[in-house]
TINU-811051 format. One line per 5 residues: number of its first residue (from 0); their letters; for each residue x, y, z of N, C-alpha, C. Coordinates in steps of 0.05 Angstrom, whole numbers. Example, Ala and Ser with C-alpha at 12.3 -4.5 7.8 and 13.67 -1.06 7.14 Angstrom:
BEGIN
0> as> 264:-114:156:246:-90:156:264:-66:156  257:-45:142:273:-21:143:258:1:157
***
This chain:
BEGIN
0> xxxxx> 2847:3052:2500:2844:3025:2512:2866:3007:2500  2886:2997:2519:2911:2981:2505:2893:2962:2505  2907:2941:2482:2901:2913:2478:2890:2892:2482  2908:2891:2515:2905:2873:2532:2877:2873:2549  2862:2901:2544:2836:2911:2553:2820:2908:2541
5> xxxxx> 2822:2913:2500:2803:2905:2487:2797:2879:2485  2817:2861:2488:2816:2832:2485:2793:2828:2516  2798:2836:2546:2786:2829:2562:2759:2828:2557  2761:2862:2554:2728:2870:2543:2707:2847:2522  2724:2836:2498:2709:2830:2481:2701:2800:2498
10> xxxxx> 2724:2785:2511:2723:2761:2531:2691:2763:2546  2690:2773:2563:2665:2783:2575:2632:2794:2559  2648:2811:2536:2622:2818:2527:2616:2789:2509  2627:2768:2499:2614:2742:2486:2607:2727:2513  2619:2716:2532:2601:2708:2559:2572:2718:2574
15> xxxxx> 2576:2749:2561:2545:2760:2573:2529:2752:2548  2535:2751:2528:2516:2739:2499:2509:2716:2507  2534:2690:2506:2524:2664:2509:2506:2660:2525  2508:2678:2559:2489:2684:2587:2462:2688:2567  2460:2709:2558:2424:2718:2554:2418:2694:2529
20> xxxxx> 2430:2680:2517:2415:2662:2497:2411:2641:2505  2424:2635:2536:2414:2609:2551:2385:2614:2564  2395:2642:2583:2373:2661:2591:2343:2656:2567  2342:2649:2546:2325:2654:2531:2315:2630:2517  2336:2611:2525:2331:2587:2517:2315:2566:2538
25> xxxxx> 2325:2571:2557:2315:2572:2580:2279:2584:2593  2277:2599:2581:2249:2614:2583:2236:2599:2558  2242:2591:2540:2224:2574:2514:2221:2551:2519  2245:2533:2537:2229:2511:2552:2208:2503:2564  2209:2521:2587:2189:2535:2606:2162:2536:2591
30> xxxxx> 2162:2554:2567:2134:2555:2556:2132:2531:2534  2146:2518:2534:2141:2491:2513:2151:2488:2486  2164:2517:2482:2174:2515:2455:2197:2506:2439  2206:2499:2460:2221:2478:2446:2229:2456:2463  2236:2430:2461:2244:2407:2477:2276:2423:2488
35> xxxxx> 2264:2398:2518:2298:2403:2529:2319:2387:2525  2333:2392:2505:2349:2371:2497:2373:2344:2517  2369:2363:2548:2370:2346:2563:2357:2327:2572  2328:2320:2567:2305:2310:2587:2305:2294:2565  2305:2300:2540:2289:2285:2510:2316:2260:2510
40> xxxxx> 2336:2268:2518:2367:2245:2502:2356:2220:2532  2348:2236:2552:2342:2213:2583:2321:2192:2577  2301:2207:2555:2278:2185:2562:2270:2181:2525  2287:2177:2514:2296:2154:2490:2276:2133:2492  2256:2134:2479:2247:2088:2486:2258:2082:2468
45> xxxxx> 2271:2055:2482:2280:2036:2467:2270:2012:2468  2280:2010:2436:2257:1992:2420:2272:1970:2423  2260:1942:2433:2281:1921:2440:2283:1903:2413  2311:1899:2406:2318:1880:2385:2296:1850:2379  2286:1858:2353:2269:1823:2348:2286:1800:2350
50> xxxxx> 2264:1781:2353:2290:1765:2357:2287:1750:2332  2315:1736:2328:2323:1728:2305:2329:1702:2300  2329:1677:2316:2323:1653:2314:2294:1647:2321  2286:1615:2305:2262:1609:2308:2249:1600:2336  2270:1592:2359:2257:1594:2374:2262:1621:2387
55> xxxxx> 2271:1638:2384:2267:1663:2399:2241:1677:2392  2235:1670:2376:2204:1681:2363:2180:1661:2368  2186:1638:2375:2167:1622:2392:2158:1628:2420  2194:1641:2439:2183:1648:2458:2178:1679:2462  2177:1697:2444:2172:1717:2437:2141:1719:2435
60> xxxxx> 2136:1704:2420:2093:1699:2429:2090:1696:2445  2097:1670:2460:2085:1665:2477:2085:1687:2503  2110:1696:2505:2109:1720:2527:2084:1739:2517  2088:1746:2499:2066:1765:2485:2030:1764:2504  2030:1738:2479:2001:1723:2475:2004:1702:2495
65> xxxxx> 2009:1700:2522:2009:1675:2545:1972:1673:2559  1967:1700:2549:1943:1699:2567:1919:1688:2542  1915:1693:2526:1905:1679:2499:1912:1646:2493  1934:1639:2501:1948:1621:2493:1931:1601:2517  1933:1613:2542:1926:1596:2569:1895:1588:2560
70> xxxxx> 1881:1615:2560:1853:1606:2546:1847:1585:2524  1852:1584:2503:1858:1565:2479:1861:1536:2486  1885:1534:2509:1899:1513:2510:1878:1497:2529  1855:1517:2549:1843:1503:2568:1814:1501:2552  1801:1511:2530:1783:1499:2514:1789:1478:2499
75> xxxxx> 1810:1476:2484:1819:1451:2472:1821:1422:2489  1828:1433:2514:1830:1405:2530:1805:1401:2550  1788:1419:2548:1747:1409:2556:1746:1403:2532  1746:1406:2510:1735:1396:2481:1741:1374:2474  1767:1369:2492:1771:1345:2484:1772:1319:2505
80> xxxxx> 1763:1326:2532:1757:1302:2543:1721:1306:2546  1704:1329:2534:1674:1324:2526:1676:1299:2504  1695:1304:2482:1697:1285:2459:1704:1259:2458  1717:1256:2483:1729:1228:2490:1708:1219:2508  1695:1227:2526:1680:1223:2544:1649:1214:2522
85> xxxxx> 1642:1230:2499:1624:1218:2486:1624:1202:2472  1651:1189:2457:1664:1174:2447:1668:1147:2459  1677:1149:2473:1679:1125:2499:1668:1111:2514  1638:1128:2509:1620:1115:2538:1601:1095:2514  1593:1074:2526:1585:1052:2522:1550:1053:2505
90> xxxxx> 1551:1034:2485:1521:1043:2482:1511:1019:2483  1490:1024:2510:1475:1004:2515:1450:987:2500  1462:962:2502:1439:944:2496:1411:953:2507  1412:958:2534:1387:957:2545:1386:989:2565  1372:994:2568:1364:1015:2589:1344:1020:2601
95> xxxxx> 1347:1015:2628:1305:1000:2651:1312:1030:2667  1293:1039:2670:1288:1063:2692:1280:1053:2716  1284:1056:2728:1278:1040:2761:1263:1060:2781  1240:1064:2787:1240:1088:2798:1216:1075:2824  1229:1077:2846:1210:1061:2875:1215:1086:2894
100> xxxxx> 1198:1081:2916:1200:1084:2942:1229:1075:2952  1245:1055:2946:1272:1041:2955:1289:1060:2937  1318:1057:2944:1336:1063:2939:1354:1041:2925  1340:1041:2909:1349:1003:2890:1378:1028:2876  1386:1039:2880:1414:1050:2858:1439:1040:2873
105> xxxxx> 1429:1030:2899:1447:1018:2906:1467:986:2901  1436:976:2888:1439:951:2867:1431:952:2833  1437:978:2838:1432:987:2809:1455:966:2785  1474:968:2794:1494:949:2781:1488:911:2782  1479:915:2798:1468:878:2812:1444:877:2790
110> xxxxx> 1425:895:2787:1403:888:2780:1406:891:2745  1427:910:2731:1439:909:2706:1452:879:2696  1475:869:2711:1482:845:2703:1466:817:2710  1439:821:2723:1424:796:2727:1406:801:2697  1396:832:2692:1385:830:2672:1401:825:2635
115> xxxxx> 1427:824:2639:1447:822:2616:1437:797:2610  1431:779:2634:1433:750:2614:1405:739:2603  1383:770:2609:1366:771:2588:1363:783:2562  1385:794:2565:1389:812:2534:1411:803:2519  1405:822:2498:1430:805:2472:1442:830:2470
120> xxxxx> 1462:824:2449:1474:836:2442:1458:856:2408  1447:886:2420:1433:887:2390:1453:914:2380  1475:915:2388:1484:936:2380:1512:930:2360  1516:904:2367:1548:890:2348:1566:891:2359  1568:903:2382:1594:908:2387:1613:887:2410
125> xxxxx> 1593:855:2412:1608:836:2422:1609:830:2445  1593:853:2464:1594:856:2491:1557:865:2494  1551:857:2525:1521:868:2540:1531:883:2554  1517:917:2544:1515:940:2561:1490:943:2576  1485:939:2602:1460:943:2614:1462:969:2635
130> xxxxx> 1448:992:2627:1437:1009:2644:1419:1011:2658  1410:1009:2697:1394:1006:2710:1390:1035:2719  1373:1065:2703:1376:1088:2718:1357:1091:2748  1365:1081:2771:1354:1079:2795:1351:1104:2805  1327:1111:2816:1317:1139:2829:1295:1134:2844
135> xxxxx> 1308:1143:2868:1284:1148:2899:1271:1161:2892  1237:1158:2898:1219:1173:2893:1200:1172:2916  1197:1184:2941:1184:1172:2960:1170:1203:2969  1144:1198:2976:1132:1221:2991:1153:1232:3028  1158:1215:3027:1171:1214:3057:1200:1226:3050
140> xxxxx> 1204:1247:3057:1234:1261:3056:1257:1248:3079  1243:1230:3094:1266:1229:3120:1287:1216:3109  1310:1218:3103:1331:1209:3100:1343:1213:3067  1327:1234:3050:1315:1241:3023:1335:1270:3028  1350:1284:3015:1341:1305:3015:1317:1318:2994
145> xxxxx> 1300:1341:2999:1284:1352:2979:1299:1357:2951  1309:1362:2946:1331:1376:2922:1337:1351:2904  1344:1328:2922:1346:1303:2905:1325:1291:2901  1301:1292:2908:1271:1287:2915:1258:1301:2890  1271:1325:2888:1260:1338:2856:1274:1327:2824
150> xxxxx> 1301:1325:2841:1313:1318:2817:1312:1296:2807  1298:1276:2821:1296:1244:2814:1267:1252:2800  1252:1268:2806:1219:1259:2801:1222:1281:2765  1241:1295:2767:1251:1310:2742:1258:1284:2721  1282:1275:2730:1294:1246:2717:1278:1232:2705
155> xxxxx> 1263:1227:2720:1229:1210:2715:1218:1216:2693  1209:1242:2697:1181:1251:2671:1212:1264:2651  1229:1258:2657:1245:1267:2637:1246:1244:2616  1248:1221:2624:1256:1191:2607:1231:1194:2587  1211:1203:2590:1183:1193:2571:1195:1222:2557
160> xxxxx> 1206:1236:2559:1219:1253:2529:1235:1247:2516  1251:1221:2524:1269:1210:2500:1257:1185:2496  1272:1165:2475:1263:1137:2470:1281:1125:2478  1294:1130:2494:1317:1112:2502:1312:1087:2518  1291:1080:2538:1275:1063:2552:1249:1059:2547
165> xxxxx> 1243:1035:2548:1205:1027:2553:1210:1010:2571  1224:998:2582:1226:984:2608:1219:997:2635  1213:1002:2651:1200:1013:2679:1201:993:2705  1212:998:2726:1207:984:2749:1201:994:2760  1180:1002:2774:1155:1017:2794:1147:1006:2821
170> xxxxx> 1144:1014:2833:1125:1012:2852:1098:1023:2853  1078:1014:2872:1050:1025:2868:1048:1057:2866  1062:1071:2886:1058:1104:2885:1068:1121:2863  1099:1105:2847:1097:1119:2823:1090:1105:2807  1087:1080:2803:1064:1076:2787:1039:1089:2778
175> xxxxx> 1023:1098:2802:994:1111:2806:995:1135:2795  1025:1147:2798:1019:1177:2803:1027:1181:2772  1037:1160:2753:1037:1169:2721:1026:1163:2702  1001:1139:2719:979:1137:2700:957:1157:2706  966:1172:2723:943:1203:2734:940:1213:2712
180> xxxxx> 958:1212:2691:956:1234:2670:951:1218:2649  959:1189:2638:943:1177:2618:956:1143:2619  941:1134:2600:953:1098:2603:978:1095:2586  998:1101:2594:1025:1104:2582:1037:1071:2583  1035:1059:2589:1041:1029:2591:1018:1014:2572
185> xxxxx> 1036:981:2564:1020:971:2544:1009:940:2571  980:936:2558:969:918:2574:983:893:2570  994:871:2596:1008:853:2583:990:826:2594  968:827:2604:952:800:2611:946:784:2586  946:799:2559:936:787:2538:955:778:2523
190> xxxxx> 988:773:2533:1000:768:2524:1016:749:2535  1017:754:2563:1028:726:2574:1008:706:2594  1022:682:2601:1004:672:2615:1022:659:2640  1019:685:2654:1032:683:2678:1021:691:2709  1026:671:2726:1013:688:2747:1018:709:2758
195> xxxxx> 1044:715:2754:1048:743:2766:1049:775:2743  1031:768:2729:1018:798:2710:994:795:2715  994:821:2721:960:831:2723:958:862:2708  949:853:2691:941:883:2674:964:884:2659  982:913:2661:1004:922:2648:1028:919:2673
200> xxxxx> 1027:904:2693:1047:903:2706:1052:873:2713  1086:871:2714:1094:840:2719:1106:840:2741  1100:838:2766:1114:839:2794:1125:812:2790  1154:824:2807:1179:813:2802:1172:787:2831  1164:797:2852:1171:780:2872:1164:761:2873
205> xxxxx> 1181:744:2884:1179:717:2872:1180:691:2842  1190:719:2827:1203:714:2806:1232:698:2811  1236:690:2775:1269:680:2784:1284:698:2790  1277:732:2769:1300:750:2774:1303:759:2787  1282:763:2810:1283:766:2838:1305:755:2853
210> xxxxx> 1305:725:2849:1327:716:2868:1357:712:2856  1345:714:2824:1377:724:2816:1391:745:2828  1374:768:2830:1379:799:2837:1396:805:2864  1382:767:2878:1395:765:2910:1373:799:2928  1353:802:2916:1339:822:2914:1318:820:2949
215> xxxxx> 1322:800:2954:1310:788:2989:1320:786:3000  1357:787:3001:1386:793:3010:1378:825:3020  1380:834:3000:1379:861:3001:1359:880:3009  1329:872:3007:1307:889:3024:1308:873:3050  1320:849:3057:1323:847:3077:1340:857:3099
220> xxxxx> 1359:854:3088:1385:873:3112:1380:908:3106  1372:928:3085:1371:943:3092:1341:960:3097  1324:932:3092:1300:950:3101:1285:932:3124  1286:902:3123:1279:886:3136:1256:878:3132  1251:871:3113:1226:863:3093:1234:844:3078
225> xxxxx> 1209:829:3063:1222:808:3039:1212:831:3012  1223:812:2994:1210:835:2962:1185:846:2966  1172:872:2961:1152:892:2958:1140:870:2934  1110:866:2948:1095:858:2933:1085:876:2910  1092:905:2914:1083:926:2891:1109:930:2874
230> xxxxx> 1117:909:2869:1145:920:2853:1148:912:2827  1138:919:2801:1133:910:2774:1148:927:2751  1159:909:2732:1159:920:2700:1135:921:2690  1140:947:2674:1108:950:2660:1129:967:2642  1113:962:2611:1123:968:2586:1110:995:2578
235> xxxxx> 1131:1013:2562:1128:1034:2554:1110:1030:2530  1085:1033:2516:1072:1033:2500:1093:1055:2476  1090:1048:2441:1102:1060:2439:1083:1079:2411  1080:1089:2426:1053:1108:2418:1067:1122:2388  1062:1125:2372:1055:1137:2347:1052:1170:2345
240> xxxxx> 1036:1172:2371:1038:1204:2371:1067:1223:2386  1088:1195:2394:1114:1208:2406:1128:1224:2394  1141:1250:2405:1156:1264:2377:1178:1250:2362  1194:1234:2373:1203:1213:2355:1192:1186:2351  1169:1180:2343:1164:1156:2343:1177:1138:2327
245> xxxxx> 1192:1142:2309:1215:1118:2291:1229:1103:2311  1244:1130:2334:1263:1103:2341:1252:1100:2379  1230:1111:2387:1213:1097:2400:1208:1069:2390  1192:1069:2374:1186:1046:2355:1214:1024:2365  1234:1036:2356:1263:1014:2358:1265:1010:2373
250> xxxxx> 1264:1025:2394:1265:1021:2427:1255:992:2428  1223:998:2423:1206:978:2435:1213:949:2416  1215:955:2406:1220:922:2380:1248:908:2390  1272:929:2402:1292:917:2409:1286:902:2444  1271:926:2459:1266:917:2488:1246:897:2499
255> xxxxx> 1226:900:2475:1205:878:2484:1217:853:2489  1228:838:2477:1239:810:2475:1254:801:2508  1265:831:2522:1280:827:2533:1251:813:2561  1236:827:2563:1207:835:2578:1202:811:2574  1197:787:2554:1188:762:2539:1202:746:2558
260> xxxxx> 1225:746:2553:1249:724:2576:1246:729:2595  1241:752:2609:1235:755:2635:1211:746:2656  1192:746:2638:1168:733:2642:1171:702:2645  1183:690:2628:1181:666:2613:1207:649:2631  1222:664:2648:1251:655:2661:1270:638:2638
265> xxxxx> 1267:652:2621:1279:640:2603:1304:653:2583  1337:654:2591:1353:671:2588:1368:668:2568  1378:685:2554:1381:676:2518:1403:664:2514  1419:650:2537:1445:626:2541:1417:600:2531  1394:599:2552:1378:575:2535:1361:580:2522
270> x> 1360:593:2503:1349:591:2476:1374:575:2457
***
């Protein structure tokens, strides 16, 4: 074999080697044994550079944590107009429950500042807050819906669980229907001497605050009537057996006086 033959030969016989060790490398892929060093260099993860100024790492959270962040940001701002909203709202001098057959919430505001200029100021703060909470209560649904028909008569027996009122403006039917369960009002014949109290109730009509109220204005054009002869304050007794009776108690020591002037048409500009 000249030279030029052994050299061919050996040329070929290292190409058939390199062949079967691909051949073989090739079959170990296949069964998993070893990575393909093609496939493994393609799918590299790459890890992205931190970032390295302070705000790059501000908006680096926030991309992160945006959905945490959105949550947080929208409890902090209910928390904080609940907090401003309880903060802010007014604390009244006085607070009368109004609860008729009529739809007095319509002069719920009329009937608050006629009663301001029977109340004082017992809270310090320089100003008369008067709250009138007005609620329809009528057996007759026509023009009622039921749902608000429950939720007013709820409102109702709700007030005699806080001390926030002993004032009451009634009419005969809810009147009747909450001494069904006991004498929750204090008798006031023995206390004033007026013709318009009888028993524990002081009907308004024909009172002064009546026509302060412009209150014959108003059952007139929207009901076409003059004042409801059944239409009275009657005082919250402030019973001892209340679960708070301390500031029941305050209630009544601050609101009575107001009940006194009202009787008496006498408004605490003339005292």
């Amino acid at each position: 074999m000249s030279e030029q033959e052994k050299s061919q030969f050996e040329k070929e016989l290292a190409q058939e080697q390199q062949y079967q060790r691909e051949l073989v490398e090739m079959k170990k892929i296949k069964q998993g044994q070893i990575e393909n060093p093609y496939e493994s260099s393609a799918h590299v993860p790459h890890t992205p550079e931190a970032p390295k100024t302070f705000w790059g790492k501000i908006q680096n959270f926030f991309y992160h944590y945006k959905g945490v962040v959105a949550v947080v940001s929208f409890l902090v701002v209910a928390g904080g107009v609940i907090l401003w909203n309880f903060f802010s709202r007014p604390v009244y001098d006085l607070q009368v429950v109004a609860a008729t057959r009529y739809d007095l919430s319509l002069v719920s505001d009329q009937l608050a500042q006629t009663l301001a200029a029977y109340t004082t100021d017992t809270n310090g703060d320089g100003e008369i807050h008067v709250l009138v909470d007005a609620m329809q209560i009528t057996q007759d649904t026509t023009g009622i819906q039921l749902q608000q028909q429950i939720t007013n008569q709820t409102k109702l027996m709700g007030s005699f669980a806080t001390a926030d009122s002993v004032i009451y403006l009634l009419d005969d039917t809810v009147y009747e229907f909450l001494q069904e369960s006991a004498d929750i009002f204090e008798d006031l014949s023995g206390q004033y001497d007026s013709p318009y109290i009888e028993a524990d109730r002081f009907y308004i009509a024909g009172t002064d605050f009546a026509a302060e109220a412009a209150l014959e204005n108003f059952f007139e054009l929207l009901y076409g009537e003059t004042v409801p002869d059944d239409l009275s304050f009657c005082l919250r007794e402030a019973s001892p057996d209340f679960s708070d009776a301390e500031r029941l108690a305050q209630t009544y020591e601050k609101d009575k006086p107001v009940l006194d002037r009202l009787v008496s048409g006498e408004k605490v500009a003339d005292q």
